[in-house]
N, C-alpha and C positions, 0 to 999 in steps of 0.2 A: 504494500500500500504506500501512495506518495502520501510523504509526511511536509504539509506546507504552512508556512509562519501566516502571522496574520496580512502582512503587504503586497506579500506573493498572494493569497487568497481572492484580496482586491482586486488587486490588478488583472488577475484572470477573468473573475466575474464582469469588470469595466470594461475589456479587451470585448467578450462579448455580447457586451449592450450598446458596443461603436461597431458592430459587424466582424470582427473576428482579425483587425488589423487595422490601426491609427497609429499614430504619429504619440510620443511621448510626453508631448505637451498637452496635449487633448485628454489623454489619460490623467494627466495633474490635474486639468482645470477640473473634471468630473467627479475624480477621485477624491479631490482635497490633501491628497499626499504631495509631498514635496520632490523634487525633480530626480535629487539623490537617491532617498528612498523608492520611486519606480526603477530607478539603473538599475537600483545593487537587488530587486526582487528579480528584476530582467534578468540579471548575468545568472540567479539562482534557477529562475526557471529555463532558462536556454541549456542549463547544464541537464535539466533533468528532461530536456526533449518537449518541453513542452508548449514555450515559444520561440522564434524565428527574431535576430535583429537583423532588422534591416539599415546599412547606413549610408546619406547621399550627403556627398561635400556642399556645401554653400556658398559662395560668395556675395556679400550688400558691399552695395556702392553706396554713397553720400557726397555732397559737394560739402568741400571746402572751404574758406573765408574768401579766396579769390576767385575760388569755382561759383560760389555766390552772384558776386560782383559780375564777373562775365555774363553768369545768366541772366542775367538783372540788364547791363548795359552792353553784351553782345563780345565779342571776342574782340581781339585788338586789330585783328587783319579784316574781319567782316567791317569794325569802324572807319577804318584807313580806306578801305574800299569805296563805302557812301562818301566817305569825305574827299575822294578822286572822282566819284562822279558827280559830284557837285560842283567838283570844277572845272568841267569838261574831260575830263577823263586822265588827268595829270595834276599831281599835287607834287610841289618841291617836300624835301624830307624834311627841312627845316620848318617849314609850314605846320607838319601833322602836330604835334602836342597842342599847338593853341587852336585847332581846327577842330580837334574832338577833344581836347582836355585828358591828354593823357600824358603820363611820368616819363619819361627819356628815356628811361631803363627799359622800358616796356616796347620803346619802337625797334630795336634787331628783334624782339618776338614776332612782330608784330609785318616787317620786313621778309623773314625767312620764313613765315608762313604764308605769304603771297604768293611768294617764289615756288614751293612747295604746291601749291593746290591750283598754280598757272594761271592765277588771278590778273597778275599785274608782271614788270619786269624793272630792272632799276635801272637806269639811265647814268652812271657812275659821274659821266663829264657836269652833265646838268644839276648832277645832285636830285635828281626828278623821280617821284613812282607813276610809271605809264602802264596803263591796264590793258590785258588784252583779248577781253569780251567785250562787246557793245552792249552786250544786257549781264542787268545783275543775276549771277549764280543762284542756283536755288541754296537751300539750306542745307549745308552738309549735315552728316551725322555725328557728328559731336557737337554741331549746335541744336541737333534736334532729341541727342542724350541730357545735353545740359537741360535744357527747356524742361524733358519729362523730371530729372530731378528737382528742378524747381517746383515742380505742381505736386510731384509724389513726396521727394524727401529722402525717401530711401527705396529702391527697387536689387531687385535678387536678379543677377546677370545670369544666370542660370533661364529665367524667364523671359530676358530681351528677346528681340525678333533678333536672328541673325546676322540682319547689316546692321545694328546698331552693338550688338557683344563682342565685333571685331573691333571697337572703337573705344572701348573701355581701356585699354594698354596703351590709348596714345591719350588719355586725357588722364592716366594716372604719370606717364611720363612727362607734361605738363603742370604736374603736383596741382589739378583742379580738384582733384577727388581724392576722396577715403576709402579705402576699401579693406573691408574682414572678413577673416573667412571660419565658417562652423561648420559642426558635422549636424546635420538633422538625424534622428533617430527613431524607426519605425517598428513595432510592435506586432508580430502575427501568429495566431495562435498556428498550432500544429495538429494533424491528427489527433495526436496523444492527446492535447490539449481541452482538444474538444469532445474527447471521447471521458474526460477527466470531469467536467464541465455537465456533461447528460448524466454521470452518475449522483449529482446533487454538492454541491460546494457550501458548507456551513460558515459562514467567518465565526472564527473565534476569539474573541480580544487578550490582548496579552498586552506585559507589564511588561517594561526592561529594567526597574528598579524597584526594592522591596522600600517603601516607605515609612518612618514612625506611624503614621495612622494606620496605615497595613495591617503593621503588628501587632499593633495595641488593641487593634479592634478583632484583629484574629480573620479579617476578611483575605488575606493572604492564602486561607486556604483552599478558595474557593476562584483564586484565581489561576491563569495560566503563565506562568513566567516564559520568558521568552527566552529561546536559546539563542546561544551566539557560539559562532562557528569561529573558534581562535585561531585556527590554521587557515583563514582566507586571508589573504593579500589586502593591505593597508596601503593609505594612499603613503608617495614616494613625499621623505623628507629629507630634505639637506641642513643638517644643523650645522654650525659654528664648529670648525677642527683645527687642528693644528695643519699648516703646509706638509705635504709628504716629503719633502727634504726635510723638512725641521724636524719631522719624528725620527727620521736616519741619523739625524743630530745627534740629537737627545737621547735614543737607545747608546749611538756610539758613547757620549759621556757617563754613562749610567752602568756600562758595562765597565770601564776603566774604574771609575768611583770603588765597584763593588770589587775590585782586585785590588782594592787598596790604592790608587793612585790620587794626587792630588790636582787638582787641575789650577792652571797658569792661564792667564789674559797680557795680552799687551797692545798699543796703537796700529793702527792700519797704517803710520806712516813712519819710518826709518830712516836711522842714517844710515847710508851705504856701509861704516864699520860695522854697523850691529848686522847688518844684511847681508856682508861680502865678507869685510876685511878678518873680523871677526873668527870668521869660519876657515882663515886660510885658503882664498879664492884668490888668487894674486888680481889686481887692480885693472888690466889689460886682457883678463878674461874675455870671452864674444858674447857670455851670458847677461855682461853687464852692460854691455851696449843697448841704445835705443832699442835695436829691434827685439832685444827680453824686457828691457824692465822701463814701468814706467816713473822718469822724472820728474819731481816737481820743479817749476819754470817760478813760483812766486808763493815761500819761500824758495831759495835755492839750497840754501845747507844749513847745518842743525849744530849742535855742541858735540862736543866728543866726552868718555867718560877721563876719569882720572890721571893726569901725566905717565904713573908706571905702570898701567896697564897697556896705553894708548905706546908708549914706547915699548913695550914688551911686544907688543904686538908688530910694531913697523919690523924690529931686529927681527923676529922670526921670517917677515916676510923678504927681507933683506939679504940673510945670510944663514939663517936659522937656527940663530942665539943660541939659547942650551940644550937644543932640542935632539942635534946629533944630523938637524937634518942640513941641507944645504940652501934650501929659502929657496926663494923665485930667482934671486940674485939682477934686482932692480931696486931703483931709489923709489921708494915707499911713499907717496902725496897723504898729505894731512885734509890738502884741498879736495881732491878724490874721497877721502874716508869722511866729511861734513856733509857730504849731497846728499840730499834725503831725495827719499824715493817709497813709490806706493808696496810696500812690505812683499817678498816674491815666495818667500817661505814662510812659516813661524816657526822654523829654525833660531830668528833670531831673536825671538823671547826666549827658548829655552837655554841657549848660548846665554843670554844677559841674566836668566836668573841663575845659572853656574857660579856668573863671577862674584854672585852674594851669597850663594848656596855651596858651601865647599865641604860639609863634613856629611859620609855617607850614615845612614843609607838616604837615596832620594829616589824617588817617583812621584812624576810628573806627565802630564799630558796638558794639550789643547790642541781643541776643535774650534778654529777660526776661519778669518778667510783670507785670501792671500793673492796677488795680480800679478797675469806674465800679460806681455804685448802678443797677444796670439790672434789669430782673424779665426774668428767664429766659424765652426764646422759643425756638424754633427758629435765630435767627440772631443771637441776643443771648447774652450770660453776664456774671457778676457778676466772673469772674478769665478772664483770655487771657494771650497773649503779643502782644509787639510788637517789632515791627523797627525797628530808630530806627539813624539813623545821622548824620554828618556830615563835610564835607569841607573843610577851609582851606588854600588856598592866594592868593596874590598876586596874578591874573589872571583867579582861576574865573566860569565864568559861568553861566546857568542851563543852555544848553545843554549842559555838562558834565555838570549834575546829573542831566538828561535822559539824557544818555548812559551813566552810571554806571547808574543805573535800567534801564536799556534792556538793559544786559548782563547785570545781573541776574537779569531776568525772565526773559529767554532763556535765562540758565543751568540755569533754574525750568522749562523746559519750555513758558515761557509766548510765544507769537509775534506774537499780534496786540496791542501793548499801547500804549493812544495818550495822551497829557499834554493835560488839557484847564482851562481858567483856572479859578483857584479862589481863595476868601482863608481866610484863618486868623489870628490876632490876633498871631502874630508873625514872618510872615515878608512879605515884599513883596519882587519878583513871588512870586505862589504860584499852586502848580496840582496837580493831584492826577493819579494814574497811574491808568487804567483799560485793563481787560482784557475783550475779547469772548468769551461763553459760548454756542458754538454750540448748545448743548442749551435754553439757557434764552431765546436770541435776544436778550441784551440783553447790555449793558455793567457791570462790575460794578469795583466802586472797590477800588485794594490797598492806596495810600496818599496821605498827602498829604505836601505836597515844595514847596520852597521856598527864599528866600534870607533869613538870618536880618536883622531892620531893626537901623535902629540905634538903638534903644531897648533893643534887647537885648544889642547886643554894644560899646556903646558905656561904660556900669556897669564891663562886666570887662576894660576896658583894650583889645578885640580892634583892629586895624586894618584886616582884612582879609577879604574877600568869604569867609562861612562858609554854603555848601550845607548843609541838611538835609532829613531828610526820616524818618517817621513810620508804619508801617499794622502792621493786624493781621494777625498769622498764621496763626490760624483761617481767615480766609478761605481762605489758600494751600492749607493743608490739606483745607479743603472741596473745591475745584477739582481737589487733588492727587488725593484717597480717592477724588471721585465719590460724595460725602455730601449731602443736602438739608436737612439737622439739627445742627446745631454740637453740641446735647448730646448725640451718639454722642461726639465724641472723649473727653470725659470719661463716659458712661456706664458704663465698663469692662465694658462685654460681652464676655464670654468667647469667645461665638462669635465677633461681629464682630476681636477680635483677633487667634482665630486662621485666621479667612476673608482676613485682611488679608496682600498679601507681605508677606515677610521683608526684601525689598532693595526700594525702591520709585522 
C-alpha cells in the first residue's frame, strides 16, 4: 500500500479537480499550499510513479529606463529620419541634436543605425545624413517589440510571433531591455496515479511539531505526527571556510607544533645579508640578479647587524676566515649586503634567529611567504609559501633530518617519499625529498634539506650540527587538492572554493 503524507495527498486530489495535469502555480492558488511544499510533494510522488514533471524554460522581456524612453519618443534613427524629411531629405549632422533634442552621445547610435537598416547614407565631405527612400519605412520590428512592451509591460518571448523573437537579441544588445529566465513546472498524474485516486484518497492532517498544548491537553494522541525522511537531500549551502590553501597552512603548522617545534615569523622585506650574504651565497651569484629576486627601488638599502658578525661574515666570504674553507676569494661590498629586497627564502629568518639562538637543542619552523621574479605558468608564481625549518642539537645527523622529514610527510598523507643526493650552496651533505605521483608516474620534488656548512654557521658563533631544510607549499597543496594549475589556488574561484571540503 502507498503510504502518502498529508501535501502529497492534496496535491493528488487538486491534480484531479484541474483534469489530471496543471501547471504548479495553479495547484498553489487552489490548494493554498505554498510553492515549496507542492515541489518537494512532486519530487515524492514522481519517485513513487505516481506523477509526471513536466518542465518548459521561460524567458520575460521588460523595457528598461531607456527602452522606456525610446518607446515613448521612438528610437534615435526613426527621429533623425522624420527630422531629414523635414528637411527635404538631408539634414547636416551638426543640425540633428537641436532638430529633435537629442544628447551627442546618442547621434553615432543613432548614425550606424541608419546605415544599418539603409535608411539614409552619410555624406563625410558635407558632414550631411542623405536618405535613400522617398517614402518613410514602415515600422521595423523592434519598434513594433518596443511598442507591445509599452502597452503589455512584460511579455514571455517564448509566445512572440516569430518575426518579432528574432529581434529580442538585438534590443537586448542595445541594453533597451531586461530579460529573465525561469523554468515553469507542470504536474501530470500517471496511470498509477489515477488508479491510486479511484481507490478513495482520505486527507489526513498531520502535525510536524508536538506543542505545550499538545501535551498538556493529551490531544497529541489523537493526532498524526508527521514523518520526515532524514536521508532526503537539503537545499545546497555555502557557509563561511577557511581558503583551501590556508587549511594546507594550518595543518602544515599544527603538525610541526605537535613534534614539538617552535614556530618563527619574520618581515616580507630583507636585507640582501640576511637573504644572501648570510647564507654564504657569494654576492655575484645569477640568483641575485634582477631576473631572481625582487629589489626594492625606494627604500634602496637597510642596516646591517652588528660590526663582528657583519665582518665575520665579509672574511668568510673573502678568504674563508676560520672556516678551513677558501671563501669566494673577492672583495666583499657592504653596499651589496644593505639592498633590501622582497625576502626569496625564509631561510633568512631562520639564519637570523641562529645568530641569537646559539645553545642546543633548537626547533624551529615557519610557514611564510617568500618572492622569486618568475613569469607565471601553471606551476610557477611570483608569491608562494615555504616550509623552512631547522634543527640543533649536539649529535644530529643527517639521518635524523631524514627522519624528521619522513614523519612529516607521513603526517601529510604522503607515503612513498624517498631523499635523493643533491647540492645547494649552503649546506653539505645535501639532498632533497621526493615524492611519487601515481597519476602523473613520476617523482616530484617537496624540498631540499641539508646540513648547514661551516661557512654558514661558523660567522654566528654556532658549534653544532644544524639540520635544515626548505620547499614549497604549493606543491603540497597541488598533490593535497588534486590540482594541475598552481594558479587555481590563488585564482579565487568561487566555485572551485566552494567544490573544495570544508575539513581536508
Amino acid at each position: 500500500m502507498v503510504k502518502l503524507r498529508e501535501n502529497e495527498q492534496k496535491t493528488l486530489l487538486v491534480l484531479e479537480k484541474l483534469g489530471g495535469r496543471a501547471a504548479v502555480e495553479q495547484i498553489t492558488s487552489v490548494s493554498g499550499l505554498a510553492y515549496a511544499a507542492i515541489m518537494r510533494a512532486a519530487l515524492v510522488l514522481k519517485a513513487k510513479r505516481l506523477v509526471k514533471i513536466h518542465e518548459q524554460k521561460q524567458t520575460t522581456v521588460t523595457l528598461n529606463q531607456e527602452g522606456k524612453l525610446y518607446a515613448q519618443r521612438g528610437l534615435p534613427e526613426r527621429r533623425t529620419l522624420n527630422a531629414a524629411y523635414q528637411k527635404g531629405g538631408e539634414i547636416s549632422i551638426s543640425d540633428i541634436p537641436h532638430e529633435i533634442d537629442m544628447p551627442s552621445s546618442s547621434i553615432p547610435i543613432a548614425l550606424a543605425w541608419l546605415i544599418q537598416k539603409d535608411w539614409a547614407t552619410i555624406d563625410k565631405d558635407k558632414g550631411t545624413v542623405r536618405l535613400t527612400k522617398k517614402q518613410k519605412p514602415p515600422k521595423g520590428d523592434d519598434e513594433k517589440l518596443l511598442a507591445l512592451l509599452a502597452r503589455k509591460g512584460t511579455v514571455v518571448v517564448e509566445e512572440l510571433d516569430k518575426s518579432l523573437r528574432h529581434i529580442v537579441a538585438t534590443l537586448r544588445r542595445r541594453k533597451l531591455i531586461d530579460t529573465k529566465e525561469r523554468t515553469l513546472h507542470e504536474l501530470e498524474l500517471t496511470e498509477q496515479g489515477w488508479k491510486l485516486i479511484k481507490k478513495g484518497i482520505e486527507v489526513s492532517e498531520e502535525v510536524s511539531q508536538l506543542t505545550p498544548e499538545l501535551i498538556i491537553t493529551g490531544k497529541w494522541r489523537r493526532k498524526k505526527l508527521r514523518k520526515f525522511d532524514v536521508t532526503a537531500p537539503g537545499p545546497t549551502v555555502y557557509p563561511g571556510k577557511v581558503h583551501p590553501l590556508q587549511q594546507i597552512v594550518q595543518c602544515a603548522r599544527e603538525i610541526f607544533l605537535e613534534m614539538g617545534f617552535t614556530e618563527i615569523r619574520g618581515p616580507l622585506i630583507e636585507t640582501a645579508f640576511w637573504n644572501f650574504d648570510a647564507l654564504f651565497q657569494p654576492q655575484d651569484h645569477p640568483a641575485r640578479e634582477m631576473m631572481d629576486t625582487f629589489y626594492l627601488a625606494n627604500p634602496k638599502a637597510g642596516g646591517l647587524p652588528k660590526k663582528s658578525l657583519v665582518d665575520a661574515v665579509a672574511k668568510t666570504h673573502e678568504n674563508g676566515w676560520t672556516t678551513g674553507s677558501k671563501g669566494w676569494g673577492y672583495k666583499w661590498s657592504r653596499e651589496e649586503a644593505r639592498r633590501l629586497v622582497l625576502r626569496t627564502h625564509t631561510t633568512s629568518e631562520t639564519i637570523k634567529y641562529l645568530s641569537k639562538h646559539k645553545t642546543p637543542p633548537i626547533k624551529v619552523f615557519s610557514v611564510d611567504r617568500v618572492y622569486r621574479n618568475e613569469k607565471l605558468t601553471y606551476k610557477n608564481t611570483a608569491e608562494f609559501h615555504q616550509i623552512e625549518g631547522i634543527v640543533v642539537d649536539k649529535h644530529v645527523t643527517l639521518r635524523d633530518l631524514m627522519g624528521t622529514l619522513k614523519t612529516f610527510y607521513t603526517r601529510f598523507g604522503l607515503r612513498k617519499v624517498q631523499f635523493w643526493p643533491c647540492y645547494f650552496p649552503y649546506t653539505e651533505p645535501s639532498a632533497q625529498a621526493v615524492f611519487y605521483v601515481p597519476k602523473l608516474k613520476r617523482w616530484i620534488e617537496l624540498c631540499g634539506m641539508g646540513m648547514f656548512r661551516p661557512e654558514v654557521l661558523a660567522p654566528m658563533g654556532i658549534r653544532y650540527p644544524v639540520l635544515a631544510w626548505g620547499g614549497g607549499l604549493e606543491r603540497l597543496a597541488m598533490i593535497e587538492l588534486g590540482l594541475d594549475d598552481i594558479r587555481i589556488l590563488y585564482g579565487n574561484s568561487l566555485g572551485w572554493i566552494r567544490r573544495t571540503p570544508l575539513c581536508l
